[in-house]
C-alpha positions as CSV (number, residue, x, y, z in Angstrom):
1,X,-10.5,152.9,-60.5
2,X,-11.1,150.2,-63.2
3,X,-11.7,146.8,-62.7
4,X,-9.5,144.3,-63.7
5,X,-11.7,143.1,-66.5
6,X,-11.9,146.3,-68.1
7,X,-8.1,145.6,-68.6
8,X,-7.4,142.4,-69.3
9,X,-9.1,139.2,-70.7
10,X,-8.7,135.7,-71.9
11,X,-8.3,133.7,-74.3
12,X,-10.4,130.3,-73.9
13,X,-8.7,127.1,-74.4
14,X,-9.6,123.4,-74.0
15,X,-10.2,122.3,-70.2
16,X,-8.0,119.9,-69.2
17,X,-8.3,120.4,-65.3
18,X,-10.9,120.1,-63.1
19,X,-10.5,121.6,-59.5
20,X,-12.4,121.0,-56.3
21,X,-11.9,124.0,-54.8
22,X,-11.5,127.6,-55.2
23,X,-9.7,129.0,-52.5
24,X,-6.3,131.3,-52.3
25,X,-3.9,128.4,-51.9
26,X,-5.0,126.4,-55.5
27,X,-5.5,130.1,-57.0
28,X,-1.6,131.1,-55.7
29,X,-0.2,127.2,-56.6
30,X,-1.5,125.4,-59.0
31,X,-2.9,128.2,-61.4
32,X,-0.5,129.9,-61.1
33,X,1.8,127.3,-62.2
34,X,-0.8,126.2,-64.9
35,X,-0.8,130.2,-65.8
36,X,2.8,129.9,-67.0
37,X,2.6,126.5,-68.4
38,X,0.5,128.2,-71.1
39,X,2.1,131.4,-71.7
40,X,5.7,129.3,-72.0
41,X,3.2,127.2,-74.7
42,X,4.0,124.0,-72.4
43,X,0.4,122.9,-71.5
44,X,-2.2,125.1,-73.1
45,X,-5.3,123.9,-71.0
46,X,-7.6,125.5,-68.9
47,X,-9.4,125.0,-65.6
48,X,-12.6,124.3,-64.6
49,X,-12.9,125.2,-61.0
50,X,-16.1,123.4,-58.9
51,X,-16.9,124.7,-55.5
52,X,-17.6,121.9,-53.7
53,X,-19.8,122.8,-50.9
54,X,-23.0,124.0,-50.3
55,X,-22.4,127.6,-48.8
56,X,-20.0,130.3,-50.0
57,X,-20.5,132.4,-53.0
58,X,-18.7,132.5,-56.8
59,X,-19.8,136.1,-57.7
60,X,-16.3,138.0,-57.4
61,X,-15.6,135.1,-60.0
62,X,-18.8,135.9,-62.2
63,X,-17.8,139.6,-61.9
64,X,-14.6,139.9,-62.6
65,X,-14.8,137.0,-65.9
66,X,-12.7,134.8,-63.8
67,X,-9.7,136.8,-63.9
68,X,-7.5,138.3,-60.5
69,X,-4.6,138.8,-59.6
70,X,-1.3,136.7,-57.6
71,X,1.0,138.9,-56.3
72,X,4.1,137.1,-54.6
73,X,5.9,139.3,-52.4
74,X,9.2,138.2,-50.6
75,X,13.0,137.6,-51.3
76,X,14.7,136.1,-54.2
77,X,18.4,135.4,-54.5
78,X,18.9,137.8,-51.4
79,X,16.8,140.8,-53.0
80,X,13.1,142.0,-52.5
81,X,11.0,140.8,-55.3
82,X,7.8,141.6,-56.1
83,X,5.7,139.5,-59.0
84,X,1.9,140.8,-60.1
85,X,0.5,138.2,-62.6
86,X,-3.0,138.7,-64.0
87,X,-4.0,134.5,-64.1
88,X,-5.9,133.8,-66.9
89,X,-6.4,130.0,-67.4
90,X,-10.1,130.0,-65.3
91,X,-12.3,129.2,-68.0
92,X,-15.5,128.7,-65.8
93,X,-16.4,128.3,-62.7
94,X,-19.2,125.7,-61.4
95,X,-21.4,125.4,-57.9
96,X,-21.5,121.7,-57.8
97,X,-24.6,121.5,-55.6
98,X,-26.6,124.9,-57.5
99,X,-25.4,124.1,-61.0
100,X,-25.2,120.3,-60.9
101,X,-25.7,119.6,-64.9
102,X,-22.7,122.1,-65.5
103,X,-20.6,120.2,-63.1
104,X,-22.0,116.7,-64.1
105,X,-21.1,117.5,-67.7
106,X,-17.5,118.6,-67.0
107,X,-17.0,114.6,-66.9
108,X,-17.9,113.8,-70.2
109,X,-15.2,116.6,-71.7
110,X,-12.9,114.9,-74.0
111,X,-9.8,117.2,-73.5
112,X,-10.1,116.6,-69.9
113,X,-7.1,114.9,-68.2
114,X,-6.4,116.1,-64.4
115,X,-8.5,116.4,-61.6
116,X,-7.1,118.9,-59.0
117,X,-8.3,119.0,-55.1
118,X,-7.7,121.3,-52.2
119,X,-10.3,120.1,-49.5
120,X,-8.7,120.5,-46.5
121,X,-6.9,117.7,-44.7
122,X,-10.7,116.5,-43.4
123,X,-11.8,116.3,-47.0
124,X,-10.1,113.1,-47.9
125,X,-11.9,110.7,-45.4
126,X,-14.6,107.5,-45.6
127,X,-17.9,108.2,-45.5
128,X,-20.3,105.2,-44.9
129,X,-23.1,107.3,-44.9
130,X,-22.6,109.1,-48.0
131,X,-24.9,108.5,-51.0
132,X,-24.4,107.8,-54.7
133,X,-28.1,109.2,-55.6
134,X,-27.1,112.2,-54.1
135,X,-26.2,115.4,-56.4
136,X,-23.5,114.8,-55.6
137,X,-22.7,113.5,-52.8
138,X,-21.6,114.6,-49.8
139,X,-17.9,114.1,-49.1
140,X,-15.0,114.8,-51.7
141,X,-14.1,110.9,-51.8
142,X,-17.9,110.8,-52.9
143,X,-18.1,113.1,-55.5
144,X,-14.7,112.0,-56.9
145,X,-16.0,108.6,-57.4
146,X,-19.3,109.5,-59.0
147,X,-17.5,112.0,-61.3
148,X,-15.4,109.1,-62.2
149,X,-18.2,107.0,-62.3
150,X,-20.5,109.2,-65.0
151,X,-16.9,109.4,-66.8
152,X,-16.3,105.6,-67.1
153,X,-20.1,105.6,-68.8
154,X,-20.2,108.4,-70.7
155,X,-17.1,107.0,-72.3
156,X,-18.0,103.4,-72.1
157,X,-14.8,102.5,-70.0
158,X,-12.0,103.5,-72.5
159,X,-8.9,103.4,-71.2
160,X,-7.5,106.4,-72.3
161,X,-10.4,108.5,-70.9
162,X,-8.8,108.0,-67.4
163,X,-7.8,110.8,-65.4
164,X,-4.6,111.7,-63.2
165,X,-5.7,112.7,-59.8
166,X,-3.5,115.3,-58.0
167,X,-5.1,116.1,-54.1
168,X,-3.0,118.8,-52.6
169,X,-4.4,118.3,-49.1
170,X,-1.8,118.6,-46.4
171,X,-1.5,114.8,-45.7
172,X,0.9,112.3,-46.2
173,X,0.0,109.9,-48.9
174,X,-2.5,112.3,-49.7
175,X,-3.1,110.3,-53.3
176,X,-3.3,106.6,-51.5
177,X,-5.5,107.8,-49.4
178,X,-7.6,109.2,-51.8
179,X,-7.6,106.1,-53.8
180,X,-8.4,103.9,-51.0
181,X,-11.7,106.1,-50.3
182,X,-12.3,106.1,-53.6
183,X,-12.0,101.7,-53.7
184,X,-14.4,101.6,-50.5
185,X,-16.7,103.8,-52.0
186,X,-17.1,101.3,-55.1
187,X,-17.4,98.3,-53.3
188,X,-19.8,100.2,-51.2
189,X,-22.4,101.2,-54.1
190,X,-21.9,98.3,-55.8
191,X,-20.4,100.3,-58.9
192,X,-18.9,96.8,-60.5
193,X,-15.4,94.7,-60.8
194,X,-15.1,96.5,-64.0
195,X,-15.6,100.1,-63.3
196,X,-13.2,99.3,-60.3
197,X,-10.9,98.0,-62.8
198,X,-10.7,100.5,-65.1
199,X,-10.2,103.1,-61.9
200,X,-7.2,101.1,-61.4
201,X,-5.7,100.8,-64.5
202,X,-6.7,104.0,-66.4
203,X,-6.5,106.6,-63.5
204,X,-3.4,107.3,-61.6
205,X,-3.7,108.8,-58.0
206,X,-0.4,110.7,-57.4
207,X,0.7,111.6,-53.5
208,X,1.8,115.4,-53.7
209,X,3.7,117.1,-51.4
210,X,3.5,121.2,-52.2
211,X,5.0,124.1,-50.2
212,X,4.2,128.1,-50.8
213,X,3.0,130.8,-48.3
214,X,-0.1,131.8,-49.6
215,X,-1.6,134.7,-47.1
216,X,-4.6,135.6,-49.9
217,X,-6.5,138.5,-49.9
218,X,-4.2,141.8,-48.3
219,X,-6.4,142.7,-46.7
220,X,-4.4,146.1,-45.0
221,X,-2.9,146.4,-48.1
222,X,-5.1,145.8,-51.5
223,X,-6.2,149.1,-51.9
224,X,-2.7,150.3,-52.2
225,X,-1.6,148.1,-53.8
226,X,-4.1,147.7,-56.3
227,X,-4.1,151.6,-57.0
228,X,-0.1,152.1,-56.6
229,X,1.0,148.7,-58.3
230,X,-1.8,147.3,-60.7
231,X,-3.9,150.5,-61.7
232,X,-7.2,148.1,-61.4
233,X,-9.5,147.2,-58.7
234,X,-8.8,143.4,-58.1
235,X,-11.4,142.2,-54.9
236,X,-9.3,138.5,-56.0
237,X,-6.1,140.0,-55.3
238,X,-4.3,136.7,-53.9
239,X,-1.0,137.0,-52.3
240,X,2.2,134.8,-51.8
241,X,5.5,134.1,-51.0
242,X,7.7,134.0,-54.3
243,X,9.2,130.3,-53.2
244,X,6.7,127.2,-54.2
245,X,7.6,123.6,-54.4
246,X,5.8,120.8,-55.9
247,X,6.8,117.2,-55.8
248,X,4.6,114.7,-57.7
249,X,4.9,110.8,-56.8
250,X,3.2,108.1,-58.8
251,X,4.0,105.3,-59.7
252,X,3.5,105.8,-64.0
253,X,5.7,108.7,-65.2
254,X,3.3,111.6,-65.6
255,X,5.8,114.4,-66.5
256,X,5.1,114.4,-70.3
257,X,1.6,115.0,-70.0
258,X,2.3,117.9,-67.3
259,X,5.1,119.6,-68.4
260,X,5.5,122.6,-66.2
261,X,8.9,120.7,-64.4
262,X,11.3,122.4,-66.8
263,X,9.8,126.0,-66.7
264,X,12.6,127.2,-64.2
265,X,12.7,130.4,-65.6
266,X,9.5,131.5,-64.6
267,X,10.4,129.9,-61.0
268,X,9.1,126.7,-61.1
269,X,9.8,124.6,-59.0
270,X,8.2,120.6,-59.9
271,X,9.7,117.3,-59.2
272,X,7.9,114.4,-60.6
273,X,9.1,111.4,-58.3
274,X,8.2,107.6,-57.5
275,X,9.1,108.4,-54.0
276,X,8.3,111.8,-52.4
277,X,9.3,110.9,-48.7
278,X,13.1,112.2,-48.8
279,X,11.3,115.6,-50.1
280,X,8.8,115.5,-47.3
281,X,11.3,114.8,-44.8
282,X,13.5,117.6,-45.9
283,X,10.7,120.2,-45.3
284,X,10.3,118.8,-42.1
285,X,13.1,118.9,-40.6
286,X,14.7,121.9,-42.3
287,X,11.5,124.0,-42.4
288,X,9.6,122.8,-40.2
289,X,12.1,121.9,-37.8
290,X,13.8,125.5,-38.3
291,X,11.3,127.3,-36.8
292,X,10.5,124.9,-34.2
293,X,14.3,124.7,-32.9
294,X,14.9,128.0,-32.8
295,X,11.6,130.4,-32.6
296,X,11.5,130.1,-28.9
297,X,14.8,131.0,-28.1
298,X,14.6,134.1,-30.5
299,X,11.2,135.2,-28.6
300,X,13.0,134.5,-25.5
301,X,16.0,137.4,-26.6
302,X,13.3,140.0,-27.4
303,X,12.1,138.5,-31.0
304,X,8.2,139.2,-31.7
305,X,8.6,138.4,-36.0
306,X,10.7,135.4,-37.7
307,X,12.2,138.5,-39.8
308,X,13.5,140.5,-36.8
309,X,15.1,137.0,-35.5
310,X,16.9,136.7,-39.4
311,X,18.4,139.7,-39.2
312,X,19.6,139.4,-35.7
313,X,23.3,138.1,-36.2
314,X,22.6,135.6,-33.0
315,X,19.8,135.1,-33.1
316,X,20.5,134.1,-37.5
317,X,23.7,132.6,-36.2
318,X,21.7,129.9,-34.2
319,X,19.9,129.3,-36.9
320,X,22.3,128.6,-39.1
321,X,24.5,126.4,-36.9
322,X,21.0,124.5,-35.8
323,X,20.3,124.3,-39.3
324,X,23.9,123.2,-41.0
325,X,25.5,121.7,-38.5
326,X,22.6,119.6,-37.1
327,X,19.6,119.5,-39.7
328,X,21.1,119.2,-43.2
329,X,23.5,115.9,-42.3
330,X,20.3,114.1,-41.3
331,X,18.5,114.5,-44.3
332,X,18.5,111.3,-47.0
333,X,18.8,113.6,-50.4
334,X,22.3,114.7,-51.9
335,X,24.1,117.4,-49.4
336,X,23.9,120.1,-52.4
337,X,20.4,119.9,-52.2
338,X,20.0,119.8,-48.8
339,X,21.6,123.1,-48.4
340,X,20.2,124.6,-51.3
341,X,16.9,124.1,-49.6
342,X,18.0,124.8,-46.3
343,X,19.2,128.4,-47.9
344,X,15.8,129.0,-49.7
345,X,14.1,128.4,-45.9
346,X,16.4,131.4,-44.5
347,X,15.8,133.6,-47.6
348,X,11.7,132.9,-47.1
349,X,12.3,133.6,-43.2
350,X,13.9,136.9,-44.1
351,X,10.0,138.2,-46.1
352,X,10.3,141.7,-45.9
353,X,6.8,141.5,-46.8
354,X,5.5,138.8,-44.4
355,X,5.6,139.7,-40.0
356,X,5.0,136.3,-39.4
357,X,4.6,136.4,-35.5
358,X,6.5,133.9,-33.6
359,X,3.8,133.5,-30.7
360,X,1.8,132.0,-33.6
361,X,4.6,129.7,-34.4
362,X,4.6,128.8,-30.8
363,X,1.3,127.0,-30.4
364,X,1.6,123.5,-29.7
365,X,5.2,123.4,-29.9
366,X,5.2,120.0,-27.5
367,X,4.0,117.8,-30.5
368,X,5.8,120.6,-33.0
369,X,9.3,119.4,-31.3
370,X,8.0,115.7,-31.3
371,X,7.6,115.6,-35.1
372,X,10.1,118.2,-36.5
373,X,12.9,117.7,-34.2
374,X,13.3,114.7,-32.3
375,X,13.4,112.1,-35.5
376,X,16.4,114.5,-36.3
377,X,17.6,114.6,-32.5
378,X,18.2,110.5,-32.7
379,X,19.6,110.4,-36.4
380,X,22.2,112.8,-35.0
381,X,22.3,110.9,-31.6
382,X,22.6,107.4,-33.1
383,X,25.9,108.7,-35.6
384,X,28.1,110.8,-32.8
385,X,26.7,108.7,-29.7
386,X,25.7,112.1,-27.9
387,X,23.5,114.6,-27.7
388,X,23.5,116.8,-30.3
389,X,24.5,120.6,-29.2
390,X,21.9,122.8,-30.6
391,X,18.7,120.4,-30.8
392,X,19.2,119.5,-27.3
393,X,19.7,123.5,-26.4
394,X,15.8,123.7,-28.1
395,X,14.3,121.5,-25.8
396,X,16.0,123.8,-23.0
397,X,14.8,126.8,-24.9
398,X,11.2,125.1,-25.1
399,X,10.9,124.6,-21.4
400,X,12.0,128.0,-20.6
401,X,9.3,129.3,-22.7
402,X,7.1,127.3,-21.0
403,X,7.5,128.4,-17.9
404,X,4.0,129.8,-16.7
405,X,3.0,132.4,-14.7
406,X,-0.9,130.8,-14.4
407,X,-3.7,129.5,-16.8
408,X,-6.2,131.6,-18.1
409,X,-8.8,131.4,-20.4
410,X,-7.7,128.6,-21.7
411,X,-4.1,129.7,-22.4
412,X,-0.5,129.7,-20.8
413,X,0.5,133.0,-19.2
414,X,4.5,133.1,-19.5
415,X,6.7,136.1,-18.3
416,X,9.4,137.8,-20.8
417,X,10.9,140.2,-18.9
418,X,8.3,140.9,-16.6
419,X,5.7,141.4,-19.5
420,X,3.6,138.8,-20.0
421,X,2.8,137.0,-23.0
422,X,0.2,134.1,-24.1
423,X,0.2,131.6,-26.0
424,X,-1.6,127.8,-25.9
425,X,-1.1,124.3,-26.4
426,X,-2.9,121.1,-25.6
427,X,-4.6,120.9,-21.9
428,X,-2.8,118.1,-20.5
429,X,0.1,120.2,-21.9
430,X,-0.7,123.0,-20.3
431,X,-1.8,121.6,-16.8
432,X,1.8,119.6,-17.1
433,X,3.9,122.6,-17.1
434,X,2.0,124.4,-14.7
435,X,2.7,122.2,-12.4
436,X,5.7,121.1,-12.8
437,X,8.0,124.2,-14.3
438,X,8.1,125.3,-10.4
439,X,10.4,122.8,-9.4
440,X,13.9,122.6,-9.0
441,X,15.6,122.9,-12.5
442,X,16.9,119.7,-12.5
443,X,13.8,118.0,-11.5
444,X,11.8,119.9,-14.3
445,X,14.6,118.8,-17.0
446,X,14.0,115.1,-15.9
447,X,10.3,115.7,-15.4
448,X,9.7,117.0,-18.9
449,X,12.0,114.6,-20.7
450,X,10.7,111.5,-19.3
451,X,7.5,112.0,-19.6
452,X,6.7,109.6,-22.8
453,X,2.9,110.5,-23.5
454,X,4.8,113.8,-25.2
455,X,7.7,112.2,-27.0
456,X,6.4,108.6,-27.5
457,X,9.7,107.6,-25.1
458,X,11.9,108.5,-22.6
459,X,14.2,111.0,-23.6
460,X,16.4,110.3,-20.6
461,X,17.9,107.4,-22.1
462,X,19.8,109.6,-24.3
463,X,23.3,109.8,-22.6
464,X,23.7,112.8,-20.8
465,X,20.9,115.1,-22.6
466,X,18.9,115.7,-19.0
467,X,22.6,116.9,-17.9
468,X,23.3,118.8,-20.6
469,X,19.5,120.2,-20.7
470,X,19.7,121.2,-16.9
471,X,22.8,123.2,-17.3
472,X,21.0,124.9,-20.3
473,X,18.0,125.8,-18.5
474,X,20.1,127.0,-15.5
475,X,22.0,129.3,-17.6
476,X,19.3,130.6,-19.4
477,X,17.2,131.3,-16.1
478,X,20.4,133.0,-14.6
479,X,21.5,134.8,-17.2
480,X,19.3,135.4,-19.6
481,X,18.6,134.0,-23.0
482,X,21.0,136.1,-25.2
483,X,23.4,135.4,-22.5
484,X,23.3,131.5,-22.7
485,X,23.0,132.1,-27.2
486,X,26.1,133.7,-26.9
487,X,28.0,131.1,-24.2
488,X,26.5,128.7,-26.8
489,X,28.0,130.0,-30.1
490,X,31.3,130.4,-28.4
491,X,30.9,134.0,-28.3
């Protein structure tokens, strides 16, 4: 078979984004997004990617002339689709600790604008000990600032030589935090009031929330599909979900100068925004919380995948209802957006593609229903004065799935129909529920809820949700879980 640069190649264009980083999720988000920016004639830049630590490898990149492969594979508008685009807008790639002139002198490009990063959510932190003489230094935040640095001198500090920092690390306030590192960093080398100034004034650090399943390499599946599908051997094959979302928030409009908002053709899905939170919170609560209000449950009727549970008519029934009825009225955007999300988050759920295994949803689902449902559980609480009906039924849900057998190795052993199955969560977690999902079911309900080093308060307080819990559990435990779904749904 041929290799993919015997088929295609590029055509080089000015860089105008550097990228910390090159690993599947920036390869299946960001240049792929940049990758139809150019061919719709919107940006026409290219990318500079740096890999910015000490171990790892670029030589599939030297190889292959910096060209592979995304192939998004899911559901869109209710269908399967499947999307194979060659990305071409790589124009080099740079060790930042073996080749540090070539990554040095990616500071001093004129045409450069954006600075891309994707360093993990331990990448953006303060470093005391880091060094300025060091090439480069050691932590992200470090690097940044001396790239910015060697930038602000090679220039002389003009002020349209700034650059527009994007960080895609899963954090909130991912760009204030960044900055912030950045600030403590100069004040730390003693870089000068005006360098700090010109940071400030001429650079803009946006806060970016971003959201696409990106599995990467296939591994079970490349060869086919790189034999059956592309007719070239690709060993940068990078795979996806066909959904992606990414909102921008800063506080000086930034659209203009990257204009890939209104490409909604090829998919795209950008919001440029001087507040992101009612975007985050959406994901949360409707994503996020989705799974984690109903995963259990599903498991619980016989479930193993998120797609078995979708097409399940109860189980995709409780799902709905949890979702509609519950979920969506919470959320602080416009309804119609709310449930246009809320129907893209079934459709991804539904990946023919993906077996996204709900035991690996499962882990740590204690703080999981802490974050993703219970801000949602008092919003809805607070507006009808009672517990709401299908959020409350999670926690029941949760606390039959954490009924345990016996520890072992380090994990929960939990009983579905007499077969066991594992899964793990905090110790204190675990050691709470061992001994305490013996007792009487009442006791356990009131046990569970009240115990505020989970939930941050007692959950008690809430009316009659231990009542309403109890009576959950107890059906579920008698009867079964599809049993107390159906009794539930009305059914």
């Amino acid at each position: 078979m041929k290799q993919i640069q015997e088929l295609h190649s590029r055509t080089p264009r000015e860089i105008k984004v550097v990228q910390f980083g090159e690993g599947n999720f920036l390869r299946a988000f960001v240049d792929y997004f940049i990758d139809v920016a150019n061919e719709k004639g919107a940006f026409n830049g290219d990318v500079a990617v740096v890999k910015p630590i000490s171990f790892g490898t670029l030589e599939r990149f030297h190889k292959q002339d910096n060209l592979y492969t995304v192939s998004l594979r899911g559901r869109r508008n209710g269908e399967p689709y499947v999307e194979n685009r060659v990305i071409t807008c790589i124009n080099r790639v740079v060790d930042a600790y073996g080749e540090y002139g070539e990554y040095a002198a990616l500071a001093k490009l004129p045409s450069l604008r954006f600075v891309v990063s994707n360093t993990t959510e331990a990448g953006i932190v303060y470093d005391e000990t880091d060094r300025f003489e060091l090439t480069p230094p050691n932590t992200y935040p470090g690097k940044l600032t001396k790239f910015l640095y060697e930038r602000y001198e090679a220039f002389a500090g003009a002020k349209d030589k700034g650059l527009i920092i994007l960080p895609v690390e899963l954090i909130e306030n991912n760009g204030g935090k960044l900055r912030d590192c950045v600030n403590r960093l100069i004040e730390l080398w003693k870089l000068g009031d005006a360098f700090k100034s010109w940071v400030a004034e001429s650079c803009v650090f946006c806060s970016t929330l971003v959201d696409r399943i990106v599995s990467g390499y296939p591994r079970g599946e490349a060869e086919a599909i790189c034999e059956k599908e592309l007719g070239y051997q690709d060993e940068l094959l990078d795979a996806g979900e066909p959904f992606a979302l990414w909102v921008i928030e800063s506080d000086r409009d930034i659209s203009g100068e990257l204009p890939i908002d209104h490409l909604g053709k090829a998919g795209m899905n950008v919001i440029f925004t001087d507040n992101q939170k009612p975007y985050r919170e959406r994901k949360v609560r409707i994503l996020n919380g989705a799974h984690t209000s109903c995963v259990l449950a599903a498991y619980l009727t016989g479930k193993n995948i998120v797609r078995d549970a979708m097409q399940d008519p109860l189980c995709r029934e409780l799902m709905e209802r949890t979702v509609f009825d519950e979920i969506v009225p919470t959320v602080k955007l416009p309804r119609e957006q709310a449930e246009a999300f809320a129907n893209s988050v079934l459709e991804r759920f539904d990946n023919p593609f993906v077996d996204h295994e709900i035991l690996s949803i499962a882990l740590n689902s204690v703080s999981k229903w802490k974050s993703r449902i219970l801000p949602t559980f008092r919003d809805q609480y607070a507006a009808s004065g009672k517990a709401p009906k299908f959020l409350t039924f999670s926690f029941a849900a949760l606390l039959a799935f954490y009924t345990i057998e016996k520890l072992e190795d380090g994990v929960m052993v939990c009983l579905r129909g007499g077969e066991p199955y594992r899964f793990k969560d905090d110790e204190p977690v675990m050691e709470f529920f061992l001994k305490h999902c013996g007792l009487p079911v009442a006791e356990y309900v009131r046990a569970a809820a009240s115990h505020e080093e989970f939930w941050g308060e007692d959950l008690t307080k809430y009316g009659d949700f231990a009542e309403v819990v109890t009576a959950n559990l107890e059906d579920i435990r008698a009867n079964g879980m599809t049993a107390a779904v159906k009794k539930l749904l009305g059914k």
